[in-house]
Structure formats: structure tokens, C-alpha cells
N, CA, C and O atoms as a GROMACS GRO file, in nm:
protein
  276
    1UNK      N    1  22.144  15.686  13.659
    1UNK     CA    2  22.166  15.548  13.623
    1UNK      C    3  22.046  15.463  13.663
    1UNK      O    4  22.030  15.364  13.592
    2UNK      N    5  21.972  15.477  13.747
    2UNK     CA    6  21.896  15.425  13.839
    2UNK      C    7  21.724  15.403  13.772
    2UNK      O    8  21.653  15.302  13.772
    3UNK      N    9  21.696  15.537  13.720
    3UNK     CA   10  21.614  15.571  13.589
    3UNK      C   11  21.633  15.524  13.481
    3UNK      O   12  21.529  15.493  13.423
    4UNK      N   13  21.752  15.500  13.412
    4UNK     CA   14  21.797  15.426  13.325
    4UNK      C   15  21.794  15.256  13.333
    4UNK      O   16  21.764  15.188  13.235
    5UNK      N   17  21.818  15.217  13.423
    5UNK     CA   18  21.783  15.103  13.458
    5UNK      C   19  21.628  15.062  13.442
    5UNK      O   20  21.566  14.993  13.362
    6UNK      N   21  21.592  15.143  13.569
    6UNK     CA   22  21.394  15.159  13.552
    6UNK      C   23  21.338  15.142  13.382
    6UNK      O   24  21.249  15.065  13.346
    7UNK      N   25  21.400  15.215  13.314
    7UNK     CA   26  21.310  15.214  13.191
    7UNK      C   27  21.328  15.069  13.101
    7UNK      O   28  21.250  15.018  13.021
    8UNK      N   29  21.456  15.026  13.144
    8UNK     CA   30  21.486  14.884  13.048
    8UNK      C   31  21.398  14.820  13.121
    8UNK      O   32  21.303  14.768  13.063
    9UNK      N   33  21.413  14.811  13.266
    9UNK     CA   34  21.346  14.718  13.339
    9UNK      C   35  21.206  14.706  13.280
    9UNK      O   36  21.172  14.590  13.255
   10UNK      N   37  21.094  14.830  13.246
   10UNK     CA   38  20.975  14.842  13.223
   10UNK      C   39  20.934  14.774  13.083
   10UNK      O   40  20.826  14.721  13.060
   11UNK      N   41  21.043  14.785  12.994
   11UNK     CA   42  21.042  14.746  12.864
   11UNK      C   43  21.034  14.605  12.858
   11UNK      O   44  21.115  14.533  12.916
   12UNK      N   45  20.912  14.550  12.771
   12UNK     CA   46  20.886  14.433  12.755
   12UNK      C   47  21.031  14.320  12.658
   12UNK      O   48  21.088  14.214  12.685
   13UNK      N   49  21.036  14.408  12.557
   13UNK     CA   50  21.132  14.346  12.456
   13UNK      C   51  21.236  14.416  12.445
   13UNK      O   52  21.182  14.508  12.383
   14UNK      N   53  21.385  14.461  12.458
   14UNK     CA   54  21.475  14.520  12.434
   14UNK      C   55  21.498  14.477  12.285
   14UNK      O   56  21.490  14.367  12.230
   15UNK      N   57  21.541  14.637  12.226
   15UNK     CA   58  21.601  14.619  12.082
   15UNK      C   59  21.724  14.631  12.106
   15UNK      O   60  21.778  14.641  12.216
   16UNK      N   61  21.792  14.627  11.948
   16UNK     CA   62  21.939  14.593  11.982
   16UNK      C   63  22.001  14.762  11.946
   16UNK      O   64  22.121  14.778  11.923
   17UNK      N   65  21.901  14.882  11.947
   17UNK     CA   66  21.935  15.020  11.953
   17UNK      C   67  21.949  15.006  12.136
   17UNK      O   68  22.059  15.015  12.190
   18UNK      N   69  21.846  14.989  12.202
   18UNK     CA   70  21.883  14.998  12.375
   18UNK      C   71  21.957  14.922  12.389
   18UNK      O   72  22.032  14.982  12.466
   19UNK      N   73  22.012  14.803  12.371
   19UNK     CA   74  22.133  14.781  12.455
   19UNK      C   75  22.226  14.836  12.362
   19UNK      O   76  22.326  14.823  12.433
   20UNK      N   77  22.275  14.896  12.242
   20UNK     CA   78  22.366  14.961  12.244
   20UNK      C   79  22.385  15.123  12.274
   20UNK      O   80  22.493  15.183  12.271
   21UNK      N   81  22.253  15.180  12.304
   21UNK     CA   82  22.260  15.296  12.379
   21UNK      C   83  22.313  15.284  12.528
   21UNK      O   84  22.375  15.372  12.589
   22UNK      N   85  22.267  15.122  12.588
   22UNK     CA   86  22.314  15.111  12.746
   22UNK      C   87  22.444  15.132  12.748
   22UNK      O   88  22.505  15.211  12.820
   23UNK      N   89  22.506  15.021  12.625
   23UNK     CA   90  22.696  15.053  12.622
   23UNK      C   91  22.748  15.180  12.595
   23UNK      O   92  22.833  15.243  12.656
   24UNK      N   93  22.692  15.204  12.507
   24UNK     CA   94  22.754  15.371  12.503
   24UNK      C   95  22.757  15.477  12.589
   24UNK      O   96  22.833  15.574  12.595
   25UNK      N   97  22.616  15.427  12.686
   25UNK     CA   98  22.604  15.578  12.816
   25UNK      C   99  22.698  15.459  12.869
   25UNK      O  100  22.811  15.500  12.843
   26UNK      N  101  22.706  15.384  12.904
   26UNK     CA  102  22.814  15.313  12.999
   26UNK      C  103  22.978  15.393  12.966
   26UNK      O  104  23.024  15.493  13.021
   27UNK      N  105  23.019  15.336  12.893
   27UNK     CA  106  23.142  15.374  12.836
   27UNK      C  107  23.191  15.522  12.856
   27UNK      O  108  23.303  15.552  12.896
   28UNK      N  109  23.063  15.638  12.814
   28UNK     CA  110  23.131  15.738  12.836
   28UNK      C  111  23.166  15.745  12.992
   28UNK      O  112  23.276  15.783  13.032
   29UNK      N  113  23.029  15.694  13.102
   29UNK     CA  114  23.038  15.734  13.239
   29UNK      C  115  23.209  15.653  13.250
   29UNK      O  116  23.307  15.703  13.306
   30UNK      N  117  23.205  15.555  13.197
   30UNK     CA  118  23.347  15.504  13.253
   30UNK      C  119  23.495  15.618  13.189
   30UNK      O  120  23.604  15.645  13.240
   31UNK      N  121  23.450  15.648  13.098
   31UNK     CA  122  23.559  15.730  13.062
   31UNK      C  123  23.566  15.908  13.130
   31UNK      O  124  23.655  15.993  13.133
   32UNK      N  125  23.480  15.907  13.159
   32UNK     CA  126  23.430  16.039  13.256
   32UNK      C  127  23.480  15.982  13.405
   32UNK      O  128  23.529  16.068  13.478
   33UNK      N  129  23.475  15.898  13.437
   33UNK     CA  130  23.496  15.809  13.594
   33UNK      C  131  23.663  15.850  13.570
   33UNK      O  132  23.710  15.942  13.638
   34UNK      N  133  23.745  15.782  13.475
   34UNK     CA  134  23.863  15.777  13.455
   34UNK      C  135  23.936  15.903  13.454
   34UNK      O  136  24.045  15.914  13.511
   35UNK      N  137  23.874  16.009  13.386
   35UNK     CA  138  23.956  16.113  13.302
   35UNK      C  139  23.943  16.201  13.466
   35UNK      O  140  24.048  16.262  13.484
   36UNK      N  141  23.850  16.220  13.581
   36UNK     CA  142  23.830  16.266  13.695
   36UNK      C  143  23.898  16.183  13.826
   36UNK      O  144  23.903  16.234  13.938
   37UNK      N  145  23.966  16.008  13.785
   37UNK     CA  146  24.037  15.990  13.878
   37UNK      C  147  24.204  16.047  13.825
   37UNK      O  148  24.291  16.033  13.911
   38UNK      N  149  24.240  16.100  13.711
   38UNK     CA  150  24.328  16.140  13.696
   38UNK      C  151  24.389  16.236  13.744
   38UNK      O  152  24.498  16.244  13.801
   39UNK      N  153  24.268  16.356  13.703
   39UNK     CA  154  24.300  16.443  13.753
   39UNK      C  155  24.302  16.476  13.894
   39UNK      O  156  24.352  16.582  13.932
   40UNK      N  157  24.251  16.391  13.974
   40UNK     CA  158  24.240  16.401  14.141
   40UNK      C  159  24.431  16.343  14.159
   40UNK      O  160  24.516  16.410  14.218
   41UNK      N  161  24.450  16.242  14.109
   41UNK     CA  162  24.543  16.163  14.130
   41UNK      C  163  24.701  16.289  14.137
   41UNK      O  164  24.715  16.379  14.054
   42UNK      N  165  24.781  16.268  14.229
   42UNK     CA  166  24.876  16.436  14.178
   42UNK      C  167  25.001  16.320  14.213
   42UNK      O  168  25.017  16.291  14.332
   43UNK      N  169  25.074  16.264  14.126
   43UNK     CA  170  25.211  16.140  14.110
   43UNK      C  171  25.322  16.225  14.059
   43UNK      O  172  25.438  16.194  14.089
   44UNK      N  173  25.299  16.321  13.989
   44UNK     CA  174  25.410  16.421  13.942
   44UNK      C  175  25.467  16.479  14.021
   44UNK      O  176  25.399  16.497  14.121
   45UNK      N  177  25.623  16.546  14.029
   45UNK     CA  178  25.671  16.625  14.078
   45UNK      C  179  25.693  16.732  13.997
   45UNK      O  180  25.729  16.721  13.880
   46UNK      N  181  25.667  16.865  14.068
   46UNK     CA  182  25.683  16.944  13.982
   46UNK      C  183  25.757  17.067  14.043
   46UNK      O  184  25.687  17.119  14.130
   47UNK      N  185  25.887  17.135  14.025
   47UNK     CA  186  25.968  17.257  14.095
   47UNK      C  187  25.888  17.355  14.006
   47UNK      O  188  25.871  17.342  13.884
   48UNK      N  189  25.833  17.472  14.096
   48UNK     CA  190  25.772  17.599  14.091
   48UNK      C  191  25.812  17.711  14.143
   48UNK      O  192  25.836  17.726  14.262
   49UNK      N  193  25.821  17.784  14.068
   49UNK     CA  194  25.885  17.956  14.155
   49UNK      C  195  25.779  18.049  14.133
   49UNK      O  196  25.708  18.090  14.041
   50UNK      N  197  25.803  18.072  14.305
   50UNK     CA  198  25.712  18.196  14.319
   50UNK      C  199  25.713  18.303  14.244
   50UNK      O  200  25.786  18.317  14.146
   51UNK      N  201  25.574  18.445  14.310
   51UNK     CA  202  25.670  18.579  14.311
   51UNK      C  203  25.787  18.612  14.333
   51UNK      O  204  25.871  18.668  14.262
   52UNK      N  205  25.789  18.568  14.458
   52UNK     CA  206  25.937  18.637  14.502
   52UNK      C  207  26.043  18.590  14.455
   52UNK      O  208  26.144  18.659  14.442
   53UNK      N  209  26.037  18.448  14.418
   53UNK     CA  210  26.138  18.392  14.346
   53UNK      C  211  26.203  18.304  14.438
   53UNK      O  212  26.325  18.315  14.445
   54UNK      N  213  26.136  18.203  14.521
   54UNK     CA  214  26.145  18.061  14.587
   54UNK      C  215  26.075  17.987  14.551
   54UNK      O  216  25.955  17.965  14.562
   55UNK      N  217  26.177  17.935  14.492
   55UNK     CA  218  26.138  17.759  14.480
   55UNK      C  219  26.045  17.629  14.560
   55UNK      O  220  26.087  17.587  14.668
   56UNK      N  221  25.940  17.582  14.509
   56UNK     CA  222  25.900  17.501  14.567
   56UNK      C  223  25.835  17.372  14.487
   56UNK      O  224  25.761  17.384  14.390
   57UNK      N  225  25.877  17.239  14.548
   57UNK     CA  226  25.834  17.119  14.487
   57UNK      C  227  25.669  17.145  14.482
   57UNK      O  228  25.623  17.223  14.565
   58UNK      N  229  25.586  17.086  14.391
   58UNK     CA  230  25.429  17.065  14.428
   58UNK      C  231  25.420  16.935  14.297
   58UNK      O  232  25.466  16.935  14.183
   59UNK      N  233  25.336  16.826  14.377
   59UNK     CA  234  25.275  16.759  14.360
   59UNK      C  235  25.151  16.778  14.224
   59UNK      O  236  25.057  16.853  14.253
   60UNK      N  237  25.148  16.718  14.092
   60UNK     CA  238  25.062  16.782  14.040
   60UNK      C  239  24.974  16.634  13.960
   60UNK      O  240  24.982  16.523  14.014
   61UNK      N  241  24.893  16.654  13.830
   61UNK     CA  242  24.835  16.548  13.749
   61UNK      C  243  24.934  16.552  13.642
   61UNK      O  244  24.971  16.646  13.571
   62UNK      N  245  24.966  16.439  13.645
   62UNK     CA  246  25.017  16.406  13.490
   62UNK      C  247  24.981  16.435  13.351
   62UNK      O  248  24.915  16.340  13.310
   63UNK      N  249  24.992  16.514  13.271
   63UNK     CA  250  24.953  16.626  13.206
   63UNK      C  251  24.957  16.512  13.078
   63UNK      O  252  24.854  16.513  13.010
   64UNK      N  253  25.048  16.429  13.042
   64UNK     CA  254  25.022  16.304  12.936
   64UNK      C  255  24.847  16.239  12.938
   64UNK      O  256  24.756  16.245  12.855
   65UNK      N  257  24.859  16.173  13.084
   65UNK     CA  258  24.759  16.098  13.087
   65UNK      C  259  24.593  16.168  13.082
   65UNK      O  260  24.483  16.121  13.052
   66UNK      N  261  24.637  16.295  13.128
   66UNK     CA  262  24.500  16.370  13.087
   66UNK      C  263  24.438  16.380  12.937
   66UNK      O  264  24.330  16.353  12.887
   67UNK      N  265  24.579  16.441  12.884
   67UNK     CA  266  24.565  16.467  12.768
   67UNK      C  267  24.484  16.316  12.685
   67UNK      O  268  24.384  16.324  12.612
   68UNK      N  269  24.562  16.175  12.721
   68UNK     CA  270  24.518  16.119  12.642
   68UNK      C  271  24.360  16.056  12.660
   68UNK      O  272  24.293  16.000  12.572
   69UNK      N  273  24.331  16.074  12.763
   69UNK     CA  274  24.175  16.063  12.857
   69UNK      C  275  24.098  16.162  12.805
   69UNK      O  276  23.984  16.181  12.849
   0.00000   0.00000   0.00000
């Protein structure tokens, strides 16, 4: 990002292709930011059976909100 910055900075005149390349690398990082706090995020409950065949609650990602991210 930091490099990216640097090079607008260096640029005398911005066209209206760089600032809509800025929004677009923006947007994806934000949608990349999002789709990785999801999956960290574990709000679901979920009952799981082992091998042996005991039951256990686990905590998981919401399998909607991924999908739609």
C-alpha cells in the first residue's frame, strides 16, 4: 500500500484511470479484509460426532456469510 501511495505521490498529474485503479485495489483489499474477518469470527454453534461416536458442541464460521463474501 505504501508503494502505492509513493507512486501517486511522485505523479505530477493524476488521470482519472489512477484514481480509479486506487478504488478498485482499495475495494478488493476491503473485501479481502472482510471475507478473512469472517472467517476468523466462529458465532455458530455447531453439534459434531466423533469417531467414537460423542457428541460435541464446536464453535464454527457462518457458512452463509462466507459464501456471500
Amino acid at each position: 500500500m505504501n508503494d502505492q501511495l509513493k507512486i501517486l505521490k511522485e505523479k505530477e498529474h493524476l488521470t482519472q484511470y489512477d484514481l480509479d485503479r486506487a478504488k478498485a485495489v482499495l475495494q478488493v483489499e476491503q473485501a479481502r479484509m472482510a471475507l478473512e474477518d469472517a472467517r476468523n469470527q466462529k458465532n455458530t454453534m455447531r453439534l459434531r460426532r466423533d469417531s467414537q461416536g460423542n457428541y460435541t458442541y464446536q464453535y464454527v464460521a457462518d457458512e452463509e456469510k462466507l459464501d456471500d463474501l
